[in-house]
DSSP file (Angstrom, degrees, kcal/mol; ACC not computed):
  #  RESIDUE AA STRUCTURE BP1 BP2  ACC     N-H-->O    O-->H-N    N-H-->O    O-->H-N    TCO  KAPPA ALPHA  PHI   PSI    X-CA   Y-CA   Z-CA
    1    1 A X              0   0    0      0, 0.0     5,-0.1     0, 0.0    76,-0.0   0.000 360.0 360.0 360.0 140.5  106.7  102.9  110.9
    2    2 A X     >  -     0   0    0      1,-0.1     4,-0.6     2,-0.1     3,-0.1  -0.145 360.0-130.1 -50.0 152.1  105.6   99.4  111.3
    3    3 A X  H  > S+     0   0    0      1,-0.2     4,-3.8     2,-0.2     5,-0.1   0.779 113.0  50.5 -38.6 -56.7  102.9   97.2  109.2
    4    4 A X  H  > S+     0   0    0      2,-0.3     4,-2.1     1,-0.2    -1,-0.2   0.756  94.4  64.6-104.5 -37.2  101.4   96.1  111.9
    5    5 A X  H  > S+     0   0    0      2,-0.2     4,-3.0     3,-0.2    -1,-0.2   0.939 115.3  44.0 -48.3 -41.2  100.8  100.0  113.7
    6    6 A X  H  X S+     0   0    0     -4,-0.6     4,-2.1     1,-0.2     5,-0.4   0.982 112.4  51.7 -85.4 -40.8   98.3  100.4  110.1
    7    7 A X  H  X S+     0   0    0     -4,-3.8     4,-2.6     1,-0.2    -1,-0.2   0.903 109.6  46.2 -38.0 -47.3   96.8   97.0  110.5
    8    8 A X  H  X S+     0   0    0     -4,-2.1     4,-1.9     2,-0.2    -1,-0.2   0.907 112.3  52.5 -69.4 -39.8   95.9   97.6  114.0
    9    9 A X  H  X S+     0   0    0     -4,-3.0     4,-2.5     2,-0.2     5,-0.3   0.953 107.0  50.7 -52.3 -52.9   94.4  101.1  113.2
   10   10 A X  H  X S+     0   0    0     -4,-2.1     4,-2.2     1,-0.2     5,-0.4   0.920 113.0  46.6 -63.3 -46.1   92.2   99.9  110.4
   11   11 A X  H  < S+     0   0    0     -4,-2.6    -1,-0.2    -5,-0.4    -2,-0.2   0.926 113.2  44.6 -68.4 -34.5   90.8   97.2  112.5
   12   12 A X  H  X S+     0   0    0     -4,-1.9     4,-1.3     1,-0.2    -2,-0.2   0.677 111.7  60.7 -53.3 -37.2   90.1   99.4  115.6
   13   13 A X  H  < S+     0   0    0     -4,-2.5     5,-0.4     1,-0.2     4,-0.3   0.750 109.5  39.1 -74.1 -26.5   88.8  101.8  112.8
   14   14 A X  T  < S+     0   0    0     -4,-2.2     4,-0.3    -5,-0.3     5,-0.3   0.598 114.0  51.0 -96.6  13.2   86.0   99.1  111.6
   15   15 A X  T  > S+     0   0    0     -5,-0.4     4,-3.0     3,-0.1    -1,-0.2   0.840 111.4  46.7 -96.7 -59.0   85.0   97.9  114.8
   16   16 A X  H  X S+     0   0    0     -4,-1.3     4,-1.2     1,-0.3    -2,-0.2   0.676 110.4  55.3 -54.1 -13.7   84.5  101.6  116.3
   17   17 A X  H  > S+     0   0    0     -4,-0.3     4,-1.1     2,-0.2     5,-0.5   0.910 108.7  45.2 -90.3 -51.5   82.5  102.6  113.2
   18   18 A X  H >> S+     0   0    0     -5,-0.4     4,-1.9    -4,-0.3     3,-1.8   0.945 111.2  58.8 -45.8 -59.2   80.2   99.6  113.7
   19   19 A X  H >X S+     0   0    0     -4,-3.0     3,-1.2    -5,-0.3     4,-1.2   0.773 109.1  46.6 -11.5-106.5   80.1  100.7  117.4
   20   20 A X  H 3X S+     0   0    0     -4,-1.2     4,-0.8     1,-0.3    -1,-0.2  -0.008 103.4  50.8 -52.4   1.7   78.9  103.8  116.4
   21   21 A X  H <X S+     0   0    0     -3,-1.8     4,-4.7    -4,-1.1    -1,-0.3   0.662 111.2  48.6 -86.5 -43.8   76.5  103.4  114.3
   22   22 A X  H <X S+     0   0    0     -4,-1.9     4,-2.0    -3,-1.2    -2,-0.2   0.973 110.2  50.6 -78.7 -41.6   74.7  101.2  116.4
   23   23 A X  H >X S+     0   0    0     -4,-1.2     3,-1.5     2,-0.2     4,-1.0   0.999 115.5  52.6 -61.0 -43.7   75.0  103.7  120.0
   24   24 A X  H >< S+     0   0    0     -4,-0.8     3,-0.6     1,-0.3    -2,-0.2   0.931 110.8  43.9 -49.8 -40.6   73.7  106.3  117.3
   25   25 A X  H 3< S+     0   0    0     -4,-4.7    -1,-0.3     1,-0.3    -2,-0.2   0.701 107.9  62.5 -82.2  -2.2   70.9  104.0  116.5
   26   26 A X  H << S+     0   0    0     -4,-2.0    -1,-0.3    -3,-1.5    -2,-0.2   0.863  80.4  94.1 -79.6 -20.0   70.4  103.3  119.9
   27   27 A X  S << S-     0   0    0     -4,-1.0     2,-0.1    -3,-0.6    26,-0.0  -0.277  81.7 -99.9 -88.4 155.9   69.4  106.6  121.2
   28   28 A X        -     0   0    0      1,-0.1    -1,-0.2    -2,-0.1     2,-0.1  -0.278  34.8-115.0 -88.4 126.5   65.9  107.8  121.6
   29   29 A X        -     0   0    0      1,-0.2    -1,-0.1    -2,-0.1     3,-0.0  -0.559  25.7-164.5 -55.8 128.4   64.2  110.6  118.5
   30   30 A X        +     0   0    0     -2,-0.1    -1,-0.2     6,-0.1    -2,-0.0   0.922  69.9  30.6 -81.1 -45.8   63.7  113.8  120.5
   31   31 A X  S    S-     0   0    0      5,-0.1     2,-0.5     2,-0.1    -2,-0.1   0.097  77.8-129.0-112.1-159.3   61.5  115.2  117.9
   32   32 A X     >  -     0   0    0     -3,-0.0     4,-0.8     0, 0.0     2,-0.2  -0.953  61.7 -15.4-155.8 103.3   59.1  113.8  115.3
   33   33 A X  T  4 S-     0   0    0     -2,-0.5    -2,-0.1     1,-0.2     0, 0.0  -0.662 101.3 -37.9 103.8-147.2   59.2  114.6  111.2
   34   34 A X  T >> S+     0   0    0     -2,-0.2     3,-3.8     2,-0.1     4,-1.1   0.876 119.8  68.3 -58.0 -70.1   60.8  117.4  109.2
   35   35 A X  T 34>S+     0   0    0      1,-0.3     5,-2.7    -3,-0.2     6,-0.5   0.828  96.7  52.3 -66.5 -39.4   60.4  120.4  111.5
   36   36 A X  T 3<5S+     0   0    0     -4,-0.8    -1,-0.3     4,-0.3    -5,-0.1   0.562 102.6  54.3 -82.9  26.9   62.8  119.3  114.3
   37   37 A X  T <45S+     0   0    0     -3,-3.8    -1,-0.2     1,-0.1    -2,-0.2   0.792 115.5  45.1 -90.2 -27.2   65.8  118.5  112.1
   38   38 A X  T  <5S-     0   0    0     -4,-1.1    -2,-0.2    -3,-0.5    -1,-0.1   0.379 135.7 -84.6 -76.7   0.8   65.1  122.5  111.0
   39   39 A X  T > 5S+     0   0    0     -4,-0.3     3,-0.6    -3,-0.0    -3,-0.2   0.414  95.2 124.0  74.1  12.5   64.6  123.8  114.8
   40   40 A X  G > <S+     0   0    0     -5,-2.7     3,-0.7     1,-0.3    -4,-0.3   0.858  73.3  45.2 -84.4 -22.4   61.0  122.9  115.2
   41   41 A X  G >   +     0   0    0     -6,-0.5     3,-2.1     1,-0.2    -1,-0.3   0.204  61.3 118.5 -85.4  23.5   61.6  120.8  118.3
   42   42 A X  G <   +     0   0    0     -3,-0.6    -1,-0.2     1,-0.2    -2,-0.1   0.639  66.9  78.1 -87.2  -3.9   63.9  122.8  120.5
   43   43 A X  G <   +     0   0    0     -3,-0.7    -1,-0.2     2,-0.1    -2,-0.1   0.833  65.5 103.3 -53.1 -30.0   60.8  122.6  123.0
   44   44 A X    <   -     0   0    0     -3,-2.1     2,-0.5     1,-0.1   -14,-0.1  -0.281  69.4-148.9 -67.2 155.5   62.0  118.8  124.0
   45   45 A X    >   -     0   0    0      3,-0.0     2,-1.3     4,-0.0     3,-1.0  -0.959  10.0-157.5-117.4 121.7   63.8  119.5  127.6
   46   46 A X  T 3  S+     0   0    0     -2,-0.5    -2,-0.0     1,-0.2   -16,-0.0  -0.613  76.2  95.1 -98.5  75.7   66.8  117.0  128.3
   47   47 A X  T 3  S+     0   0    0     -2,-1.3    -1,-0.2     2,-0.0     0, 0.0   0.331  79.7  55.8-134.4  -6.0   66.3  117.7  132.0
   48   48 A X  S <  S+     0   0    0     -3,-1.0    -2,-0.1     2,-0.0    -3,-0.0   0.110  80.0 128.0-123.1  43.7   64.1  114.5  132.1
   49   49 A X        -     0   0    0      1,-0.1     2,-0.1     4,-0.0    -3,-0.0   0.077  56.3-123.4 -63.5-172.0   66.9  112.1  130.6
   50   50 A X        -     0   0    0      0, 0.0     4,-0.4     0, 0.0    -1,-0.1  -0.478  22.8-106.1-111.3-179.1   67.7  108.9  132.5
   51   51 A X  S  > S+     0   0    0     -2,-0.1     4,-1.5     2,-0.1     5,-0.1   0.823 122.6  62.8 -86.5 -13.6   71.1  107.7  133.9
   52   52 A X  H  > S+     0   0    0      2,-0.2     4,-2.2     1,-0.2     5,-0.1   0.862 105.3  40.3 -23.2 -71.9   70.9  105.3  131.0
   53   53 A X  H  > S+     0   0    0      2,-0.2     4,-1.0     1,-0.2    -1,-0.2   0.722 112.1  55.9 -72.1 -15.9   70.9  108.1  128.2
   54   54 A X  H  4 S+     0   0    0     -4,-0.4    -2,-0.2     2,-0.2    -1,-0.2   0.869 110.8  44.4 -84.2 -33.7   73.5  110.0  130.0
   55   55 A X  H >X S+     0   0    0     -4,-1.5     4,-4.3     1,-0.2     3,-1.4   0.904 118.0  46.9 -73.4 -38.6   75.8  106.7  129.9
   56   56 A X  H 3X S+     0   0    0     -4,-2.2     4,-1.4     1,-0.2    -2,-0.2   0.849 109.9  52.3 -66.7 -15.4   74.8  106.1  126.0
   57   57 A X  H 3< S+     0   0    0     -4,-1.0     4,-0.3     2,-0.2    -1,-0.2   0.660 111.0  42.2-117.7   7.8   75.4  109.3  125.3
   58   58 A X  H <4 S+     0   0    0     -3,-1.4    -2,-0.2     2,-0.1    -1,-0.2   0.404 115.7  52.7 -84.3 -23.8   79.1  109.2  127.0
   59   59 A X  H  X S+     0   0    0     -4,-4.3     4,-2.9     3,-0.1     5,-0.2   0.963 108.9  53.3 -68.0 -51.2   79.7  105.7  125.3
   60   60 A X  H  X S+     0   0    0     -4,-1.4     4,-0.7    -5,-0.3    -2,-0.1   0.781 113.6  34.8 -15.6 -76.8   78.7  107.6  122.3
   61   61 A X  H  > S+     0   0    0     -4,-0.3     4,-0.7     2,-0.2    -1,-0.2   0.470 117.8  58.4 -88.1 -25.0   81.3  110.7  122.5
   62   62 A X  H  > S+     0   0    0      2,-0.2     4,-2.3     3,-0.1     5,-0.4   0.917 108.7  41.7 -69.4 -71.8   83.8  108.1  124.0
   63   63 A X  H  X S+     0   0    0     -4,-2.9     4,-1.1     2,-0.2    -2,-0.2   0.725 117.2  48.9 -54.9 -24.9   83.6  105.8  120.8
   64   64 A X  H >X S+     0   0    0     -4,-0.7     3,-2.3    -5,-0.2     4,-1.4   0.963 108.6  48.8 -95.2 -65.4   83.6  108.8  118.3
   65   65 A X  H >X S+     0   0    0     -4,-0.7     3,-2.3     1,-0.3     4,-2.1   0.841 118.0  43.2 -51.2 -53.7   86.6  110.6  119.9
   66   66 A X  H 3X S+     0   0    0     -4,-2.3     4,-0.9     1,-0.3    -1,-0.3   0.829 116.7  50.8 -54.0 -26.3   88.5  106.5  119.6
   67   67 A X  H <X S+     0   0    0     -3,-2.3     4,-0.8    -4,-1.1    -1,-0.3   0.799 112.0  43.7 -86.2  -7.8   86.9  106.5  116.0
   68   68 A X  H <X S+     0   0    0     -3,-2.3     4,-1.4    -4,-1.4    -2,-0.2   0.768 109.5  58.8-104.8 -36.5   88.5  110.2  115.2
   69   69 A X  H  X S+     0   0    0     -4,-2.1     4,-2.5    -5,-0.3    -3,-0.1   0.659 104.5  51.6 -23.9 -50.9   91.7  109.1  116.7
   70   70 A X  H  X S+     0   0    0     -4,-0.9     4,-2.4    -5,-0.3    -2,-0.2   0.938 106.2  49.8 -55.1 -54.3   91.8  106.4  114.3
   71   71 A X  H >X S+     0   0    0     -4,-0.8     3,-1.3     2,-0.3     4,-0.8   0.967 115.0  44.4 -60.3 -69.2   91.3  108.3  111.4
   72   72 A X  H 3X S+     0   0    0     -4,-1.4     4,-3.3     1,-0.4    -1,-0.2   0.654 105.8  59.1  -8.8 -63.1   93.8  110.7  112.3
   73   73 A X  H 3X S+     0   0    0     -4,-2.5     4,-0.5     1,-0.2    -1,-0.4   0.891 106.6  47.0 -61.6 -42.8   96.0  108.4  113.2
   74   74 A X  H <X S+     0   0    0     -4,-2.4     4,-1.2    -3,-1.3    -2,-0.2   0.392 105.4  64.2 -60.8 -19.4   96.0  106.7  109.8
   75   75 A X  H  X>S+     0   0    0     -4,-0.8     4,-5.6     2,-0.2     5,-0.5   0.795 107.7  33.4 -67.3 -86.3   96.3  109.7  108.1
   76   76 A X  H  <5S+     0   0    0     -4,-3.3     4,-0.3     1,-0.2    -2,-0.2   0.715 108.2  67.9 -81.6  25.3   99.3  110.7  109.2
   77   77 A X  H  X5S+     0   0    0     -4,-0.5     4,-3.4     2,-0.2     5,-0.4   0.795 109.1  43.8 -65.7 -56.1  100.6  107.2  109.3
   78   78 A X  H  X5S+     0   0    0     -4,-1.2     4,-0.9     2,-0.2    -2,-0.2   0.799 104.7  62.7 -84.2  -8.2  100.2  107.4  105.6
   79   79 A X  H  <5S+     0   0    0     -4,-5.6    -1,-0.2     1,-0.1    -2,-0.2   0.906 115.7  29.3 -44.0 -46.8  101.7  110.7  105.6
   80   80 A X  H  4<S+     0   0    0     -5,-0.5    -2,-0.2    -4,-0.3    -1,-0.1   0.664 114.7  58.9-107.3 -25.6  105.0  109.3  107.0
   81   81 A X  H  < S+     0   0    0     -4,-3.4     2,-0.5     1,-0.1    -3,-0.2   0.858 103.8  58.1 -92.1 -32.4  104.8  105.8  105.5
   82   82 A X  S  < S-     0   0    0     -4,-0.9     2,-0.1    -5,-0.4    -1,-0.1  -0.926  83.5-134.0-100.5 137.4  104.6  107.4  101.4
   83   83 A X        -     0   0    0     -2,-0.5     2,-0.8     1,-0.0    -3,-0.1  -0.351  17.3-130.7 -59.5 127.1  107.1  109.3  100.6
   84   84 A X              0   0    0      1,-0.2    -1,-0.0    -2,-0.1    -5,-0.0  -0.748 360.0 360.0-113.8 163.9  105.9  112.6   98.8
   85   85 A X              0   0    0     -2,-0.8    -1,-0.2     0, 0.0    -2,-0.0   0.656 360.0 360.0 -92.8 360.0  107.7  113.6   95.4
């Protein structure tokens, strides 16, 4: 396989990762402390999201599937580009 296939991956890979850190950091805490990472928040209702969060949170799931793609791809790029003994 070409040079230039893993080049393109790797850049596509750091760009999407930046991406995604930063839509993660954009979205809005539903809960507050400890107790909702554990279940204590499962009160908050996403029935009064905006069309805003509904797009961040399809940019979101967009960027991660292109960033999981990457990986993937690179994987078995270097599957097929080393030889195994």
């Amino acid at each position: 396989m070409p040079m230039w296939f893993a080049y393109t991956l790797i850049v596509l890979l750091v760009l999407t990762s930046i991406l995604l850190t930063l839509l993660i950091l954009l979205h809005r805490g539903k809960g507050g402390g400890m107790s909702s990472m554990f279940g204590g928040g499962v009160t908050s209702s996403l029935a009064g999201s905006s069309v805003a969060e509904k797009n961040l949170d399809r940019y979101t799931v967009l960027v991660g599937i292109v960033w999981f793609a990457c990986i993937v791809g690179l994987g078995l790029w270097l599957r097929l580009a080393i030889p195994s003994t």
